[in-house]
N, C-alpha and C positions, 0 to 999 in steps of 0.2 A: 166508458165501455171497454175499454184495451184493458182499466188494470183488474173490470168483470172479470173480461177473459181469461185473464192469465190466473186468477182467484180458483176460476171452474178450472178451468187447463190442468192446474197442481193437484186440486181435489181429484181430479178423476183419474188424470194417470197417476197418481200415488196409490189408487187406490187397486189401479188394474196392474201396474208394478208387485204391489203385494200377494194379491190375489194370484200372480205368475209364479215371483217366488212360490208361494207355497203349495201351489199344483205339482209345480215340475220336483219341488225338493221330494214330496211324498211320492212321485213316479222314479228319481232317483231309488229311492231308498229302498223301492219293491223291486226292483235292478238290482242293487246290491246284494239284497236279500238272495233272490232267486238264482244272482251269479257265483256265492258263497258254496251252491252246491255242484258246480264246477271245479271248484279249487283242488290242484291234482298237478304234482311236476312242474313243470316250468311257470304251471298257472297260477300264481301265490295268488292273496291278499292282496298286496301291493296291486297287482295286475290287473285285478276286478275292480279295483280302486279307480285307477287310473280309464277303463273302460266304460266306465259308468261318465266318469268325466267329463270323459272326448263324446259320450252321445250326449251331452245337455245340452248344445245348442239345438239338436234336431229336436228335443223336448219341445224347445222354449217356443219354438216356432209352430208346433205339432197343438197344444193348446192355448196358442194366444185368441183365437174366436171364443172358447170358454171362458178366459180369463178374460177377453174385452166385455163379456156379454156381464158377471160376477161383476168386477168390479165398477161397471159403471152402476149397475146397482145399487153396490155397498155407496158410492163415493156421492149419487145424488141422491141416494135417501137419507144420507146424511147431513146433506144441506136442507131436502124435506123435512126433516124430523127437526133443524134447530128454524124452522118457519124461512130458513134465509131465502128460497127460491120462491115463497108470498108477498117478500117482502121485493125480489127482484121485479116481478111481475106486477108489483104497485109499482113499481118505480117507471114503468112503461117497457122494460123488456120482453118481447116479445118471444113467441115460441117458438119462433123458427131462430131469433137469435140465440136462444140456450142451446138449441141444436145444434148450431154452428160451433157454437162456444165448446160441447163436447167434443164436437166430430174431430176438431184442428188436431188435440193431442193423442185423440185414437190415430187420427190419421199417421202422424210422425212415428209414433209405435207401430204401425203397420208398415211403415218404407222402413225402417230399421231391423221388424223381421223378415221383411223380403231379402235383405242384403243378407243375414245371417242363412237364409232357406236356399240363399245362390250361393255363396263364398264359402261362406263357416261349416255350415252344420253337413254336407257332403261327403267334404273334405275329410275332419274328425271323424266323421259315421265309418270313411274308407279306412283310416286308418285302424279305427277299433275293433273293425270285425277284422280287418289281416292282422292286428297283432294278435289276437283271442285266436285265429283259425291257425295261424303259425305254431302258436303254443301249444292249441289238442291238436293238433294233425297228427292223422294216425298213418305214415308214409304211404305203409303198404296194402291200405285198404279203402275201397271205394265208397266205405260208409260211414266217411267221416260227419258228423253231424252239423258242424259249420260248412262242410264244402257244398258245391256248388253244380249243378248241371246245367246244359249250353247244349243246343243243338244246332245242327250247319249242316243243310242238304242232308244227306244222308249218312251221315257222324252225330255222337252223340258222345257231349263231351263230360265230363267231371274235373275241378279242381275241387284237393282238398286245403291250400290254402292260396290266395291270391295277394300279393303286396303291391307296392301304388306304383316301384318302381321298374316295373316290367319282368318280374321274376313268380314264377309259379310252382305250388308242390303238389306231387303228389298227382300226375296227369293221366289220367285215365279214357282213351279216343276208341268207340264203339264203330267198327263201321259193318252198315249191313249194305246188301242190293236191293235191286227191285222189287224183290218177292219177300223184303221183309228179314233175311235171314244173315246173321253175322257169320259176316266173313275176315274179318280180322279183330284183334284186341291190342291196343299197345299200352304199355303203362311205363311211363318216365318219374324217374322221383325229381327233378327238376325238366325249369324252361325258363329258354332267358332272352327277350325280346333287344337286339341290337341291331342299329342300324337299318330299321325295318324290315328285321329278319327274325324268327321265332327258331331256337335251338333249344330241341330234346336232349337231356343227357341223363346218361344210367339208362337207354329203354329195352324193356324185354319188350319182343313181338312175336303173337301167338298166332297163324295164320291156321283157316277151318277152309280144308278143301275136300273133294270128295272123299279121297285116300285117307284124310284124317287131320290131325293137328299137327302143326310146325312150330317150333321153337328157336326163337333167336334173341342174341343179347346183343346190343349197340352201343358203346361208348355214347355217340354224337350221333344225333338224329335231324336234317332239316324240316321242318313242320311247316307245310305252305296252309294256312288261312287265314279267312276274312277278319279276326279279330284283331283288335290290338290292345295296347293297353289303357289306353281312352274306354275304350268298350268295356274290357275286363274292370274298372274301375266303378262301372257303372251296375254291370252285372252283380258285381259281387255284393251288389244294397238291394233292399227289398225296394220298389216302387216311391213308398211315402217316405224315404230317405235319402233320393235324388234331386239335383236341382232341377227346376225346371225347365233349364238347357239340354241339360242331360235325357230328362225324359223324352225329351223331341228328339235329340238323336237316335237315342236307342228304338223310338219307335219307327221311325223312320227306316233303321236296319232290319227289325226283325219284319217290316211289312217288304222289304226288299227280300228278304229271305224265303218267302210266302208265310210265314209266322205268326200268331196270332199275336196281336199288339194290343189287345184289350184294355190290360193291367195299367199298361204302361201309358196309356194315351185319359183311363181314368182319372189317375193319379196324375197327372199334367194338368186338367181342367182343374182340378179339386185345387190345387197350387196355386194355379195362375190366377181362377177367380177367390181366394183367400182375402185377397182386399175389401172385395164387395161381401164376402160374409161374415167378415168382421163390422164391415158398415150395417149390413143388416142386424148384425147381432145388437149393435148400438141403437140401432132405432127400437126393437123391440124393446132395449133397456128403458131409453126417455120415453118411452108410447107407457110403459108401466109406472113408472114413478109421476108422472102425471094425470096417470091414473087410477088403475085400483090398487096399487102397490103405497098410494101418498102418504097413508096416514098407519101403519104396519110397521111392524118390527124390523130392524136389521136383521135379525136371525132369519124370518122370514120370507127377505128380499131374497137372500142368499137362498132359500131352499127352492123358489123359483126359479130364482135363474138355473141353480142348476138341472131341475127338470126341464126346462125349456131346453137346455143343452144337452141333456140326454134325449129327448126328443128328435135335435135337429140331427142330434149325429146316428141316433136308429135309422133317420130316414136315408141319412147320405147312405148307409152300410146296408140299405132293404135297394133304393133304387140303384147303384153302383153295378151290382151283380148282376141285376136285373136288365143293365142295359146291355150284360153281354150274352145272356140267355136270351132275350127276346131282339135283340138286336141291333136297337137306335143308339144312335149316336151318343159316347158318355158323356158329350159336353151340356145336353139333356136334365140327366142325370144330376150334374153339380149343378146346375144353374135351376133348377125346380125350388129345391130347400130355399135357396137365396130367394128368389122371385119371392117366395111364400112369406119369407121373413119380411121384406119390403112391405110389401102390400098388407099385411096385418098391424105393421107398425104405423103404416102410413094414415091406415083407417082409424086406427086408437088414437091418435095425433089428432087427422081434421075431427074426431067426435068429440074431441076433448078442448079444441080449440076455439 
């Protein structure tokens, strides 16, 4: 039974291996594409190269539930199609041991993408957007299209580019009062976070008083706030390209902040339970190849699963938003899709068994 195991083991994750390759290579390539129409100054070729690069891990991790669900597919219809798994089931192997037999080397592909969704792919995502936001930064303008906005009490902040090493361009700090009305403006083209102390330099400040507008220019500016660069490194990623440490803290501040954490606490769940939706996406796979999927095309396996996947991810992306308009909690939210996955596959299994 061990050298079964190891026979299915290679089949499937060879099969969910390729099926990753070539998801992530054709999301690379529509990145490239799309960042070619950037290229301007400092932003060559080389540059968009290289940016494409450093986001592949967040890729690889981003559709490993498609790619678990596709290639277990491809990998046990192809032992369907040569009668091998008729012939294992003469043999006395049972259905819950093929199941097992899958589950081990999704499982090891899924602790390998968690390590890459904690460590790796964060990391690189930080980097890529502060070299790409370094390069277009537009110094003296708040509408830089990679920068970024932050609010803090009654401050409202913009960078237009952020680095990993506690240096910021391009600072842009709104502050109004209580009735809503800006009372100052400052803009730094630098800020450099030492010794846990944030310093403004180069800032003009524009104060709005009754009399009118004031004008001042500052070498060195001390900057007291709550952020630091743990934070700013978290902020400057969208949600689904945070680890899931990251997410928790960041949500954690902005509910400290009174701030709406929605985003950030969705995208946590949707993370953290990835293991079990990729488990689910495997049962759906063996609930169909043992069933009405047995005796079908490989071309055809593949066009199921990927509608099954465009299905499960309609629904994360209908109920996700849904749970911040209507209210309930998003761990809800992610954990619905899954439950649903289980419980369909569960049923296709014992009807089949």
């Amino acid at each position: 039974m061990a050298k079964l195991n190891r026979y299915i083991g290679r089949t499937v994750a060879g099969a969910i291996i390729m099926v990753l390759f070539v998801i992530v290579g054709l999301d690379l390539l529509s990145e490239l594409i799309d960042g070619l129409k950037e290229v301007r100054g400092d932003y060559t070729f080389v540059a968009v190269l290289k940016y494409v690069g450093l986001t592949s891990p967040g890729s690889f991790y981003d559709y490993l539930p498609f790619a678990a669900l596709v290639g277990c597919l491809a990998g046990l219809g192809s032992l369907a199609s040569s009668s091998e798994l008729i012939v294992m089931r003469a043999a006395g192997v049972s259905t819950r041991q093929l199941v097992f037999a899958v589950i081990k080397p999704t499982l090891a592909i899924t602790l390998l993408g968690l390590v890459v969704a904690e460590y790796v792919a964060p990391v690189s995502q930080q980097i890529a957007e502060s070299q790409r936001a370094v390069a277009l930064q537009k110094t003296h303008s708040i509408h830089s299209r990679h920068g970024m906005w932050h609010r803090e009490g009654q401050q409202f902040m913009h960078f237009n580019a952020v680095q990993p090493n506690g240096v910021l361009f391009g600072v842009s700090i709104f502050s109004f009062n209580q009735e809503r009305q800006l009372e100052r403006n400052i803009f730094a083209e630098r800020a450099h976070y030492i010794d846990g102390d944030w310093t403004l330099e180069a800032v003009k400040i524009v104060d709005l008083g009754p009399k009118g507008a004031t004008y001042e220019f500052i070498p060195q500016l001390p900057w007291d706030t709550g952020l630091s660069p743990e934070l700013l490194n978290i902020l400057v990623l969208d949600p689904k390209d945070l680890s899931i440490s990251g997410l928790w803290r960041y949500a954690q501040y902005l509910n400290k902040q009174g701030l709406n954490a929605g985003d950030y606490e969705l995208a946590f769940w949707n993370k953290l339970l990835q293991p079990l939706t990729i488990m689910g996406m495997v049962l759906i796979a063996i609930s169909f190849i043992f069933g009405p999927l047995r005796n079908v095309t490989m071309g055809f396996r593949v066009f199921v699963g990927v509608m099954v996947g465009i299905v499960f991810r309609t629904l994360q992306d209908i109920l996700g938003p849904s749970s911040m308009v209507y209210g309930f909690d998003p761990i809800y939210a992610s954990l619905l899709p899954i439950v649903l996955c289980f419980i369909a596959g569960t049923y296709m299994l014992m009807k089949k068994a």
